[in-house]
C-alpha positions in Angstrom: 157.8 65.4 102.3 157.0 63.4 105.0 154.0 63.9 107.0 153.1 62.8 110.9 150.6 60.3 111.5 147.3 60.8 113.0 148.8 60.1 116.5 151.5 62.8 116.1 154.2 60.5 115.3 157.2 61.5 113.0 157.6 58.6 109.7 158.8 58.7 107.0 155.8 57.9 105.2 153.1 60.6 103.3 150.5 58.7 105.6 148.2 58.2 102.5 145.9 55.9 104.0 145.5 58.4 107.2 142.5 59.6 107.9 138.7 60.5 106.5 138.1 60.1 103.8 141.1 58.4 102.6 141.6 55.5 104.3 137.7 54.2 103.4 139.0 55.5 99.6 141.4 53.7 99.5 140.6 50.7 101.3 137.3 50.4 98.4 139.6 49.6 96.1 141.8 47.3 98.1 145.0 49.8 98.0 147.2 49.3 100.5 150.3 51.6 100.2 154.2 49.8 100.6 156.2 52.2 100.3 156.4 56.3 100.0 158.0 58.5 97.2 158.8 61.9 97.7 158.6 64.4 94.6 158.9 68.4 94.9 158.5 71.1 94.6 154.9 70.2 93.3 155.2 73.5 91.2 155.9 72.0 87.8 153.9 73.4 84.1 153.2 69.8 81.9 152.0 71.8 79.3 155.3 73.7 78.6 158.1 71.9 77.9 159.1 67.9 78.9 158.4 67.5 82.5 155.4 65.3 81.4 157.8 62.9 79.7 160.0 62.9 82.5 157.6 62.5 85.2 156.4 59.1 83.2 160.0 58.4 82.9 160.9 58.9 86.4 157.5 56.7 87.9 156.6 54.1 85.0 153.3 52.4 85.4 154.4 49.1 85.8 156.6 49.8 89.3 154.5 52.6 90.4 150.9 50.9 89.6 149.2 54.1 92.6 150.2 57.4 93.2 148.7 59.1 95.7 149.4 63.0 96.1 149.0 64.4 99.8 149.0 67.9 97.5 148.0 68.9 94.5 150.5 67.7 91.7 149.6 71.1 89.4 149.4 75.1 90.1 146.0 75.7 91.0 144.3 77.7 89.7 144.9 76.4 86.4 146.5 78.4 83.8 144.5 80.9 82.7 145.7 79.8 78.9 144.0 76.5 79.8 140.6 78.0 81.0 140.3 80.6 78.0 141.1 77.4 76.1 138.0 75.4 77.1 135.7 78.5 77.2 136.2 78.3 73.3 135.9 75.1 73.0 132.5 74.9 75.3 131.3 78.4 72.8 132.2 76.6 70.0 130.8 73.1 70.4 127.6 74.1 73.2 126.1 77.1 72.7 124.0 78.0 69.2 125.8 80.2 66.8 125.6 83.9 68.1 125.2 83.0 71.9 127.1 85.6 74.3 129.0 84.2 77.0 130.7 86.7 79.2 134.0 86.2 81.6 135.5 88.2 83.9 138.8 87.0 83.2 
């Protein structure tokens, strides 16, 4: 949705560029901003099912080269699936055969 600019005025822009730090972000890499696109709810699960497909379907590379997120575009925290996921592979590949690694998961 649509967020108010730094001086309180209603757009209907996400403001992307507004305020510390992103402005000086994106400014670094010579972004400026043309238009806005409004998604949501930013709820979705890419690992089940084909809202990753669609997502890249809906906002192809070549007409949307920057997307900026004024929110997070995933749950947070992250799945816990996902976490006990790397744990293993972090045991598996790190730590010498035998090593205890606790969680309090």
């Amino acid at each position: 949705m649509a967020r108010k600019s730094l001086d309180g005025k209603e757009t209907n822009s996400c403001n992307a560029k507004d305020g510390n730090p992103f402005g000086a972000f994106w400014d670094e890499f010579q972004v400026d901003f043309v238009d806005s696109e409004f998604y949501g709810p930013l709820n979705y699960d890419v690992h089940h099912g084909s809202v990753a497909e669609k997502w890249i379907e809906g906002y192809p590379a070549k007409k949307f080269p920057v997307l900026a997120f004024s929110g997070a575009p995933a749950s947070f925290p992250v799945q816990r699936e996902n976490l006990l996921t790397r744990a293993q592979e972090f045991r598996r590949e790190t730590l010498p055969r035998g090593a205890l690694m606790g969680s309090a998961l």
